[in-house]
Backbone as CSV, one residue per row, in Angstrom:
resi,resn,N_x,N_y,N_z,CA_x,CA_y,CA_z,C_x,C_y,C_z
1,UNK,35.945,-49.575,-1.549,36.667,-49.293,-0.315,35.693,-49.099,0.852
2,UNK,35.962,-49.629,2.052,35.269,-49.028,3.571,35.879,-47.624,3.787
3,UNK,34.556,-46.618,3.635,35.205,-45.249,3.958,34.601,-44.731,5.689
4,UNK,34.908,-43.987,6.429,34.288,-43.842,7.141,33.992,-42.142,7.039
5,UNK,32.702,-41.049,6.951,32.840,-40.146,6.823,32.460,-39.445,8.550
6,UNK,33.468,-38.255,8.720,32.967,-37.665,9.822,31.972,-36.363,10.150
7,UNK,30.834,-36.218,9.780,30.617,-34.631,9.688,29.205,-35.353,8.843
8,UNK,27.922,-35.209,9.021,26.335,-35.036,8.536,26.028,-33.891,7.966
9,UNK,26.926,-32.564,7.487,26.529,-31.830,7.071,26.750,-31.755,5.635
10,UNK,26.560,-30.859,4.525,26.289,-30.215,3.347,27.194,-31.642,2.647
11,UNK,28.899,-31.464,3.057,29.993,-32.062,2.614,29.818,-33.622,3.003
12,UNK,29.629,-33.400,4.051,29.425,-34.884,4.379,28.314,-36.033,3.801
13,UNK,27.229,-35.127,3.766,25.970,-35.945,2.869,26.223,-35.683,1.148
14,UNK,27.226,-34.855,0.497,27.629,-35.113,-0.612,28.709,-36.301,-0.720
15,UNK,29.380,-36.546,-0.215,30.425,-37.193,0.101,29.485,-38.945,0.080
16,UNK,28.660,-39.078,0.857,27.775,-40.579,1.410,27.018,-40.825,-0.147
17,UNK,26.547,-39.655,-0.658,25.850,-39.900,-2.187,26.956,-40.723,-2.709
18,UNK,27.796,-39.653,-3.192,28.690,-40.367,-4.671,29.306,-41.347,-4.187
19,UNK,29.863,-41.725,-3.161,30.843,-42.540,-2.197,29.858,-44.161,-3.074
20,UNK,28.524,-44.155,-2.232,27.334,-45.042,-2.277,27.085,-45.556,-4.254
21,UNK,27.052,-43.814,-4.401,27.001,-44.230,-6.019,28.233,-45.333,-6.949
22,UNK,28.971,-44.795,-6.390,30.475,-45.712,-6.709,30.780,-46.909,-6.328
23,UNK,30.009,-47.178,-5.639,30.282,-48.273,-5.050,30.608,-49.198,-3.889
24,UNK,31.318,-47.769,-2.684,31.807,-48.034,-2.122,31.437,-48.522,-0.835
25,UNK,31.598,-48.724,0.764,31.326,-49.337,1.450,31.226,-47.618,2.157
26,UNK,29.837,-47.346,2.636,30.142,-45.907,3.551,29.413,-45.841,4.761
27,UNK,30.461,-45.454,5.781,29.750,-45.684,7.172,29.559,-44.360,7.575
28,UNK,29.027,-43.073,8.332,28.922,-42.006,8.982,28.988,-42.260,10.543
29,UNK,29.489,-41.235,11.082,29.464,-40.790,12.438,29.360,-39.655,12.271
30,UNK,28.430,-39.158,13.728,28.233,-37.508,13.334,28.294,-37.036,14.804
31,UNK,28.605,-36.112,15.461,28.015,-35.488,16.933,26.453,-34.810,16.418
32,UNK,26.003,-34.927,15.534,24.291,-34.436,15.775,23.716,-36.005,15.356
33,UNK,22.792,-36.823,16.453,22.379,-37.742,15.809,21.633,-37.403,14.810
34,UNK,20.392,-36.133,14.763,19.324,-36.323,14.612,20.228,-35.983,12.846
35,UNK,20.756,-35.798,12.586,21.192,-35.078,11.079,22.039,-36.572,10.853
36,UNK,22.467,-37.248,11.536,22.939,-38.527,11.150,21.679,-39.690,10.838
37,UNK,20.938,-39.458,11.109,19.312,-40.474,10.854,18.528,-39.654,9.526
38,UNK,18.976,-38.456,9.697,17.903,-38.523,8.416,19.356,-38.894,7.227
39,UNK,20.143,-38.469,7.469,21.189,-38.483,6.114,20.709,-40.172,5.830
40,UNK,20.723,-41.118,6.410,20.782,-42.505,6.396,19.245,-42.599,6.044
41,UNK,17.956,-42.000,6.265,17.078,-42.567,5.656,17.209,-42.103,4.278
42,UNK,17.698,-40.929,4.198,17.458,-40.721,2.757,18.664,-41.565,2.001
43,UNK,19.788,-41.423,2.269,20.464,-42.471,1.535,20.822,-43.692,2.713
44,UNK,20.031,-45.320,2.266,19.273,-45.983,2.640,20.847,-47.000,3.063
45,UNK,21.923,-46.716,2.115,23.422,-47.534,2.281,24.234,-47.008,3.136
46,UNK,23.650,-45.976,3.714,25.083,-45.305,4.753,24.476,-45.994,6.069
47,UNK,25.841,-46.730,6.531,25.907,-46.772,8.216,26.220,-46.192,9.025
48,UNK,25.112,-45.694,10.423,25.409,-44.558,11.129,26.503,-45.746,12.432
49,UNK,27.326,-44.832,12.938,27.837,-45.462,13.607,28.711,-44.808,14.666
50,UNK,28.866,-45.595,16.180,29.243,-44.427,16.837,31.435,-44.268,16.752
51,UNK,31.607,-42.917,17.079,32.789,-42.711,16.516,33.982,-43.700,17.402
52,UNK,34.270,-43.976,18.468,34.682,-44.793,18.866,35.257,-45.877,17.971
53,UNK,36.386,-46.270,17.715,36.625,-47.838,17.072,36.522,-47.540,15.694
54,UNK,35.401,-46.410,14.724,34.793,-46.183,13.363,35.915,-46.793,12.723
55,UNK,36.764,-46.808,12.857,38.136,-46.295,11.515,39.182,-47.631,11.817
56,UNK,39.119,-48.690,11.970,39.689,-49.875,12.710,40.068,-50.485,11.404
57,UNK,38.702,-50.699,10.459,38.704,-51.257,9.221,39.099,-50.557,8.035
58,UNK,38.854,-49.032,8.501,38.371,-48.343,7.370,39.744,-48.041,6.248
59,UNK,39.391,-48.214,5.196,40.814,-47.543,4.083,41.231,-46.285,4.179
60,UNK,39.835,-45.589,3.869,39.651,-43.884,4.464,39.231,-43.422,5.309
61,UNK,39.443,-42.230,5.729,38.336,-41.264,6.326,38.308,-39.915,5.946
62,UNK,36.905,-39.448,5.474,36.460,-38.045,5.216,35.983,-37.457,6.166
63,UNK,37.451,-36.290,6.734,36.953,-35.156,7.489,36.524,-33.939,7.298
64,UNK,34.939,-34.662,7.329,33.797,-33.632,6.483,33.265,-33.010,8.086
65,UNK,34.345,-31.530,8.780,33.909,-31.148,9.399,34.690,-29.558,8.963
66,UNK,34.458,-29.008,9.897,35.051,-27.430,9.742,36.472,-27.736,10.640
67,UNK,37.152,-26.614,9.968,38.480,-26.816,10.468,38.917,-27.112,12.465
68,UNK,38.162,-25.950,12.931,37.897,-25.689,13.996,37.768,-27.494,15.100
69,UNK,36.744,-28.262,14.287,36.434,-29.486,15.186,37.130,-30.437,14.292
70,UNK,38.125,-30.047,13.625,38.761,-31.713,12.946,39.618,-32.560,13.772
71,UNK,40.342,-31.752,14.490,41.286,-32.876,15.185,40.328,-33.346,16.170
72,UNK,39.749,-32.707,17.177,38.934,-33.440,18.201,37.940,-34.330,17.293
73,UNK,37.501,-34.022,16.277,36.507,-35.273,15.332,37.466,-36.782,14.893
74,UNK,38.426,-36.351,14.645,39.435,-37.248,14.142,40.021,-38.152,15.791
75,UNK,39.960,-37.574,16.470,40.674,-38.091,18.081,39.872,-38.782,18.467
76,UNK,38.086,-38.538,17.787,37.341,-39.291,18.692,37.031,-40.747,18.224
77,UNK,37.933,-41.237,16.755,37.644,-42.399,16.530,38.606,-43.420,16.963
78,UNK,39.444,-42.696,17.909,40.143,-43.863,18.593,41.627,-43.626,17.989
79,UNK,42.538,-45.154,17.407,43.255,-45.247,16.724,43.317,-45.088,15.167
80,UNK,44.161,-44.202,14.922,44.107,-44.061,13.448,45.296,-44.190,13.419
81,UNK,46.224,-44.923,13.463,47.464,-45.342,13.371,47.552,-45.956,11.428
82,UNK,48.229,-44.910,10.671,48.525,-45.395,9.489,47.387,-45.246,8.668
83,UNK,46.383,-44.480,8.519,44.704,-44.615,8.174,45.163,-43.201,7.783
84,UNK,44.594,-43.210,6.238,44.415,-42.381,5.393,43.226,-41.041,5.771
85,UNK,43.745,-39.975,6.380,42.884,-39.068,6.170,42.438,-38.106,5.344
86,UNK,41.433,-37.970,4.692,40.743,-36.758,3.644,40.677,-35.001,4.395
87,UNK,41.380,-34.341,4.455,40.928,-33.470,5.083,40.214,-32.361,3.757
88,UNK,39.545,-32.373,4.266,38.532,-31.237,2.833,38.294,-29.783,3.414
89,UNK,38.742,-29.295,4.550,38.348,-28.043,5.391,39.508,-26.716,5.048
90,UNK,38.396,-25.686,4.568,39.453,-24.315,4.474,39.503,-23.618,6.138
91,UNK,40.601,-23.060,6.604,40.365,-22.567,7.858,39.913,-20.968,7.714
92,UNK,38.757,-21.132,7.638,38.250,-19.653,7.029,37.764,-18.896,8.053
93,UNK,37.460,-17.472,8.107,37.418,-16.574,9.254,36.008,-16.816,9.654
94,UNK,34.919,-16.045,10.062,33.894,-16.497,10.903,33.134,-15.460,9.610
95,UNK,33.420,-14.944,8.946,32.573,-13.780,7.950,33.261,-14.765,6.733
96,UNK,33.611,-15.861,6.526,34.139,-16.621,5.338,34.587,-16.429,4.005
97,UNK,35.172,-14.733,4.720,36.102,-14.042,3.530,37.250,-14.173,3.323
98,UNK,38.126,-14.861,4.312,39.697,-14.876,4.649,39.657,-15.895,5.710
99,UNK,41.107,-16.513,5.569,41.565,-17.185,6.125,42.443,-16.696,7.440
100,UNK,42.323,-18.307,8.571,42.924,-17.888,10.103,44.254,-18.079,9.767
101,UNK,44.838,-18.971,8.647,45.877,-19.695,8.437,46.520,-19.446,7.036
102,UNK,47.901,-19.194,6.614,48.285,-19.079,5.741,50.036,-18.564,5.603
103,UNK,50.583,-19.230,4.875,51.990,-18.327,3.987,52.965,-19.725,4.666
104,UNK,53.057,-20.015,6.271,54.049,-20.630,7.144,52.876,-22.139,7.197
105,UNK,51.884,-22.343,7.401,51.430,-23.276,7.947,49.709,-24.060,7.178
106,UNK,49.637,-24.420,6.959,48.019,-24.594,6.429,47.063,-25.468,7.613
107,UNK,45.634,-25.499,7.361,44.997,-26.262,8.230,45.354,-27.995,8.284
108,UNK,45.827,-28.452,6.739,46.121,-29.751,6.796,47.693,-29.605,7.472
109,UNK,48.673,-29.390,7.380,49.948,-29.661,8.190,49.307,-29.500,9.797
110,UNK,48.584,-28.272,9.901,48.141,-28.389,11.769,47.488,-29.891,11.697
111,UNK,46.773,-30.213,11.140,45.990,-31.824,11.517,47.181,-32.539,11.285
112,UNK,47.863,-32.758,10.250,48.756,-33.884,10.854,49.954,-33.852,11.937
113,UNK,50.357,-32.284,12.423,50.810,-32.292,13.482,50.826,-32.852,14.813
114,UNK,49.210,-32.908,14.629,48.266,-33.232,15.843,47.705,-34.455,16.177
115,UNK,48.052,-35.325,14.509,47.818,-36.635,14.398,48.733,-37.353,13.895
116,UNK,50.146,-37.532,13.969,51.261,-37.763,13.372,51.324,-39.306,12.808
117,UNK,50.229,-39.892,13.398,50.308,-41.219,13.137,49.275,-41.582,12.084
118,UNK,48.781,-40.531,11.741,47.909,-41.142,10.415,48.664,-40.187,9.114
119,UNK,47.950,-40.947,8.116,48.304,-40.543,6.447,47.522,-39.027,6.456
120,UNK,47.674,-38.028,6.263,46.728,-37.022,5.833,46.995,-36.335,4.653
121,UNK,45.947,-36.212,3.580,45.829,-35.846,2.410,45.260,-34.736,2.172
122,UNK,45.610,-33.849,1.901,44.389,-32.565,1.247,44.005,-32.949,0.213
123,UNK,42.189,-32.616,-0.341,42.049,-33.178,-1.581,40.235,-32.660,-1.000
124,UNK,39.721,-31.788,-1.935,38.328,-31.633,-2.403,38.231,-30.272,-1.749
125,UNK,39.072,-29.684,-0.943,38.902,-28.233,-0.290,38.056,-27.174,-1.236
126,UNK,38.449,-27.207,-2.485,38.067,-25.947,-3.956,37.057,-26.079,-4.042
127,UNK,35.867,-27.547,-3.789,34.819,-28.022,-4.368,33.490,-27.747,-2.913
128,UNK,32.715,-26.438,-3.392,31.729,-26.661,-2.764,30.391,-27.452,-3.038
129,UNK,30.382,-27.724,-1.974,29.446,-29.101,-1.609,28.062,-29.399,-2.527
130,UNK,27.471,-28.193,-3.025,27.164,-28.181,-4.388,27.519,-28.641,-5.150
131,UNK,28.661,-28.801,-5.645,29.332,-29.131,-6.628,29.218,-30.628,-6.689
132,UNK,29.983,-31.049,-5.016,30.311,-32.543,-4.910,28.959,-33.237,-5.047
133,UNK,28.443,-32.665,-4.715,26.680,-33.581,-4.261,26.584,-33.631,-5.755
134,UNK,26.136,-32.983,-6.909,26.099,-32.513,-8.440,26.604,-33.964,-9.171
135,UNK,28.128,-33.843,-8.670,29.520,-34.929,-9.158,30.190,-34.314,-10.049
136,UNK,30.880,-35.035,-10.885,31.804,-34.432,-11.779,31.634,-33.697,-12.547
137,UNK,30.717,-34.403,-13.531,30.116,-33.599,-15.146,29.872,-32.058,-14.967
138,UNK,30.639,-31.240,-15.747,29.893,-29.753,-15.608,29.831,-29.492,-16.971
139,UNK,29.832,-28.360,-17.450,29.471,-27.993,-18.672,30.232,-28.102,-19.630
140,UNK,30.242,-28.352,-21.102,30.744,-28.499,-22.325,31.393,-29.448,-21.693
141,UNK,31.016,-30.543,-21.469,31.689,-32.001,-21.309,33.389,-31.615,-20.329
142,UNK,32.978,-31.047,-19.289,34.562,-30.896,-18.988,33.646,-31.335,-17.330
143,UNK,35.478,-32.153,-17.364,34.773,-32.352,-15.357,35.806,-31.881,-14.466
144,UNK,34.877,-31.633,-13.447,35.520,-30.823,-12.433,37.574,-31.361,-11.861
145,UNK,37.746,-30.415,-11.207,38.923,-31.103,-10.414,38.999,-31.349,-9.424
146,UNK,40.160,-32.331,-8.637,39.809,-32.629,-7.517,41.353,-32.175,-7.376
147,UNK,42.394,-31.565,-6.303,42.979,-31.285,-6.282,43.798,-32.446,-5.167
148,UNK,45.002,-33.212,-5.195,45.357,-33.658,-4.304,46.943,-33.512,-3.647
149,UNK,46.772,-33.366,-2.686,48.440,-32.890,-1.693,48.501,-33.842,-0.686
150,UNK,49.691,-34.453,-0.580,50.069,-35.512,0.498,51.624,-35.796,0.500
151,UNK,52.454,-35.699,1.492,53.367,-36.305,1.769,53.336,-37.951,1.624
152,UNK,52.185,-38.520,1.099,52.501,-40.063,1.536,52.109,-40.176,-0.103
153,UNK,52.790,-41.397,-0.777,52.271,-41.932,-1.542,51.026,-42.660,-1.697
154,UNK,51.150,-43.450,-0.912,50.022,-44.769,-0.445,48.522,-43.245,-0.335
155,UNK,48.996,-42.412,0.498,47.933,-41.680,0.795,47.047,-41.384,-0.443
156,UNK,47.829,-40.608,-1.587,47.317,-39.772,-2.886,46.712,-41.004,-3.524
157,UNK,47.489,-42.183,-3.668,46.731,-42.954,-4.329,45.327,-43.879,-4.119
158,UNK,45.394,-43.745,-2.641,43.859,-43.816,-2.011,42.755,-43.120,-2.349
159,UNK,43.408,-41.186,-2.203,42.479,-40.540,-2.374,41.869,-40.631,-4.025
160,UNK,43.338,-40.234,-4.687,43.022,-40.654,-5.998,42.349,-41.531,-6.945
161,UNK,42.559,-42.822,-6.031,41.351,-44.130,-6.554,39.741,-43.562,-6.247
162,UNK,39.665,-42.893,-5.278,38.400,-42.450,-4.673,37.768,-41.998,-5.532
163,UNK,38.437,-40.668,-5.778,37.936,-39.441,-6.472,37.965,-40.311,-7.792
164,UNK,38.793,-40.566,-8.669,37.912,-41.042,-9.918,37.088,-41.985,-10.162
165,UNK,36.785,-42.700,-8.879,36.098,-44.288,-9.256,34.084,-43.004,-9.307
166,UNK,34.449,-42.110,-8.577,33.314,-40.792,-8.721,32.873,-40.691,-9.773
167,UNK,34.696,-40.014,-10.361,34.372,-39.817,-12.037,35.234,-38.064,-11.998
168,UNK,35.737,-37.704,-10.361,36.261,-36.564,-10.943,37.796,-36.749,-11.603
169,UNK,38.187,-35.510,-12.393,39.464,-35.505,-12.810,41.051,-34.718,-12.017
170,UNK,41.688,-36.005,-11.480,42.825,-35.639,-10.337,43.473,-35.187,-10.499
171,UNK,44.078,-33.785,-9.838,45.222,-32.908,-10.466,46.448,-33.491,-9.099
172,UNK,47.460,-33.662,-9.007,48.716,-34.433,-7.552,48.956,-32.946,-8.056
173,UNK,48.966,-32.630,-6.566,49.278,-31.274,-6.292,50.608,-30.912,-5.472
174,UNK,51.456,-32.113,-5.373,52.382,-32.359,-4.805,52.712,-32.645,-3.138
175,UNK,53.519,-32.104,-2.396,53.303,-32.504,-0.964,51.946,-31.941,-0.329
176,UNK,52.187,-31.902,1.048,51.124,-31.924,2.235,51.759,-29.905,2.040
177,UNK,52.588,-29.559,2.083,53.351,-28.113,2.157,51.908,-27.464,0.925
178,UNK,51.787,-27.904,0.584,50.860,-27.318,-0.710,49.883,-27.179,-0.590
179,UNK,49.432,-27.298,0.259,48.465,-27.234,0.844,47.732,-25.665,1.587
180,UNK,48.804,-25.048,1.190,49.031,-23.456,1.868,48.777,-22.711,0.805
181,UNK,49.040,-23.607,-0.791,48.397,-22.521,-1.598,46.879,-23.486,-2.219
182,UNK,46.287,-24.504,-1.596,45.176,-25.065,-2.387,44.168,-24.513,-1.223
183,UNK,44.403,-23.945,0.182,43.260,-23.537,1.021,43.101,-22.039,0.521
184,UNK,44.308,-21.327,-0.078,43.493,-19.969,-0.306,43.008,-19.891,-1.508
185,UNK,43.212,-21.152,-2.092,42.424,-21.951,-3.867,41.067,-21.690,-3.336
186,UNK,40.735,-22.403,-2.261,39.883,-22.771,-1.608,38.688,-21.212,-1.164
187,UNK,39.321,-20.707,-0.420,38.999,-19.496,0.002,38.492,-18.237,-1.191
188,UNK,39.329,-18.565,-2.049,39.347,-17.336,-3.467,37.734,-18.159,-4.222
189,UNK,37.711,-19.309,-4.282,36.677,-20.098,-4.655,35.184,-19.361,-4.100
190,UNK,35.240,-19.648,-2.278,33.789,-19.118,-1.456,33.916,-17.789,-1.918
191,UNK,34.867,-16.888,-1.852,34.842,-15.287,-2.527,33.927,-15.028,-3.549
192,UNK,34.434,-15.926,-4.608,33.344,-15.969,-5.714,32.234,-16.312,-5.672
193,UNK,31.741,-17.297,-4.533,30.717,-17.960,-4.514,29.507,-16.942,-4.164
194,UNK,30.452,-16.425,-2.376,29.559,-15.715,-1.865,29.643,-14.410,-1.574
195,UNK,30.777,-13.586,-1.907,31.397,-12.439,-1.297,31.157,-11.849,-2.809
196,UNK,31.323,-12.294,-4.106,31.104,-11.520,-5.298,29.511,-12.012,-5.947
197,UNK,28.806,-13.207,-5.421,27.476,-13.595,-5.455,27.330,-14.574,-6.644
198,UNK,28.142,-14.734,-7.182,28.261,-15.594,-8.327,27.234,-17.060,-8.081
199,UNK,27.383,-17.297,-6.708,26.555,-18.541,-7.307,27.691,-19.852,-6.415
200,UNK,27.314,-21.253,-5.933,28.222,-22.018,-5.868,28.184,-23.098,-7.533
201,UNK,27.765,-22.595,-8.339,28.064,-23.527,-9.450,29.538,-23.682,-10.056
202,UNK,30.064,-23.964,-9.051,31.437,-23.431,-9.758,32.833,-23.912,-9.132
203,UNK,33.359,-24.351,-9.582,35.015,-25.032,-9.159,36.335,-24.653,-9.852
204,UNK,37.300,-24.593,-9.324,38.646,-23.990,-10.059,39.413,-25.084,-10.867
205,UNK,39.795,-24.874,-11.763,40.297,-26.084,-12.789,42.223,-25.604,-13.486
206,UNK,42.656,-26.364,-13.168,43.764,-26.676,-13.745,43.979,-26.908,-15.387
207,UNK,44.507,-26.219,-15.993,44.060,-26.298,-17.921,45.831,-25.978,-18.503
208,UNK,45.961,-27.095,-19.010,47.531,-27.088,-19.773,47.405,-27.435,-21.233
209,UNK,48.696,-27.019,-21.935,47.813,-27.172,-23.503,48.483,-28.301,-23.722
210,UNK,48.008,-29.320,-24.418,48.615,-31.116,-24.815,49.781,-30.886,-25.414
């Protein structure tokens, strides 16, 4: 697939690895050039590119930014009319213990409010960027999850082709509404990470008995 990712940071340069590893076609835009040139020397297949027009071709896009700059990141590639968006962002407080958003509304329903004309998917929020950069495989042969929520069909199954062509294992998490309980998934996740010190080795998993 042509993905286009938005955001040069932690998520975003995990995202250009496995994307690249898989196979896929991956372009970046970033508002910091200088973090958009090195991401591209070190991985030698990503195209930097400016945001304008990015998303014309693209199947996807990963909005690998913080909640705060997604819609203006997403506005700045022009038309996204019908274009599958990844939103991966918890709307977390500024001490990244709690959330701005929750119970009535999540950060993905505000983005597609704001962008009504594209597909938007929740899907990788649980997984810190550790993790993603890592990839699937974790311990005793079990692989991580990728959690996915979308009102669109066409959407989940985009994201869904994505995420396993990786190698992670897809839990359909049902609509875009669900999204209200996979950001405080999300949030309870950094708690552990960084608020109880545990470590980011670590992702939340879905387990049913056969």
């Amino acid at each position: 697939m042509k993905v286009i990712i938005i955001g040069a940071g932690n998520m975003g340069a995990a995202f250009a690895k496995q994307l690249l590893r898989a196979g896929h076609q991956v372009r970046l835009t970033s508002r910091s050039a200088d973090k958009a040139a090195t991401l591209a020397a070190v991985l030698p297949g990503v195209e930097v590119v400016a945001a304008a027009g990015a998303a014309i071709d693209a199947d996807a896009v990963v909005v690998a930014t913080g909640f705060a700059d997604s819609v203006s990141a997403i506005q700045s590639l022009g038309d996204v009319t019908g274009k599958v968006l990844i939103d991966v962002s918890n709307p977390l407080t500024a001490d990244y213990m709690g959330l701005t958003l929750g119970h009535t509304t999540s950060a993905a329903e505000e983005i597609a409010r704001a962008v009504p004309e594209a597909i938007v998917v929740k899907a990788f929020n649980t997984l810190f960027a550790q993790v993603l950069d890592k990839g699937p495989a974790f311990s005793n042969g079990k692989k991580v999850n990728v959690f996915v929520a979308s009102d669109s069909d066409r959407g989940k199954q985009t994201v869904t082709s994505l995420a396993q062509s990786v190698g992670f294992e897809v839990v359909d998490a049902g609509d875009l509404k669900n999204s209200r309980y996979l950001e405080p998934l999300g949030g309870l996740n950094v708690y552990f990470g960084y608020g109880a010190g545990l470590g980011t080795a670590s992702a939340p998993a879905w387990m049913h008995e056969a």
